[in-house]
N, C-alpha and C positions, 0 to 999 in steps of 0.2 A: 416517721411512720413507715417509709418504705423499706427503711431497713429491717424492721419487723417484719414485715411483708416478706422478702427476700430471705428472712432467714426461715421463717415459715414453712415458703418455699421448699426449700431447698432439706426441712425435716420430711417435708411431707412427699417429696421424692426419695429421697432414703427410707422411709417408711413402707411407700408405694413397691421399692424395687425388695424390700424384706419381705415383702407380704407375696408377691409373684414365688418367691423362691421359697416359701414357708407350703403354700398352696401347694406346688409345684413336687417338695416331698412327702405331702400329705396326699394326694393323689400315688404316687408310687408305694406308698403305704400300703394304699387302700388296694391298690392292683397285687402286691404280696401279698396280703392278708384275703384275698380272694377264698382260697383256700382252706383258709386257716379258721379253725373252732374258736370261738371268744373264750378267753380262759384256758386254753389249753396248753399253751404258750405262757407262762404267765409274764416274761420277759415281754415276749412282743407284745403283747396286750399294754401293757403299763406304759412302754414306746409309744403303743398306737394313743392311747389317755393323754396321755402328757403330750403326745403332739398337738391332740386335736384342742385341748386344753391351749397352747402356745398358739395356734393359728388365732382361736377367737381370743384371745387378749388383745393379738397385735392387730388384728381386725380391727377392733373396738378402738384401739390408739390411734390406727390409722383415722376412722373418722373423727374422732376428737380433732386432726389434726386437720382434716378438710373442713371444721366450723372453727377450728381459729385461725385458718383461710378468710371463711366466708365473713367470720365478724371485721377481720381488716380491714376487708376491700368497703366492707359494713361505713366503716370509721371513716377511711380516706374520703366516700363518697360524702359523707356529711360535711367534712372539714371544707 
């Protein structure tokens, strides 16, 4: 069981450190595209889609990943 745990872990830090750095040029995105008309661009526009598209997936993975954390520790406590 703690190996599961531990490997968990350790997606769920890799995950964590994806999502900081996904965040991180999705924000510098948004500070270029200040400017910028929606559409007008259509390259960056589709850039900007598709990133913000790839943040909320891995978001959403990320938590998956913090409740099969939570069911583990779930598990160990019963056992």
């Amino acid at each position: 069981m703690s190996d599961e745990s531990g490997s968990a872990r350790k997606k769920f830090r890799f995950h964590f450190v994806v999502e900081i750095v996904l965040i991180a040029a999705l924000a510098l995105y948004l500070v270029l595209a200040k400017e910028q008309v929606v559409g007008d661009d259509l390259a960056f526009t589709v850039i900007g889609a598709g990133l913000m598209a790839l943040v909320t997936y891995w978001t959403l993975s990320t938590l998956r990943g913090v409740l099969e954390i939570i069911v583990l520790r779930t598990r160990e406590l019963k056992h």
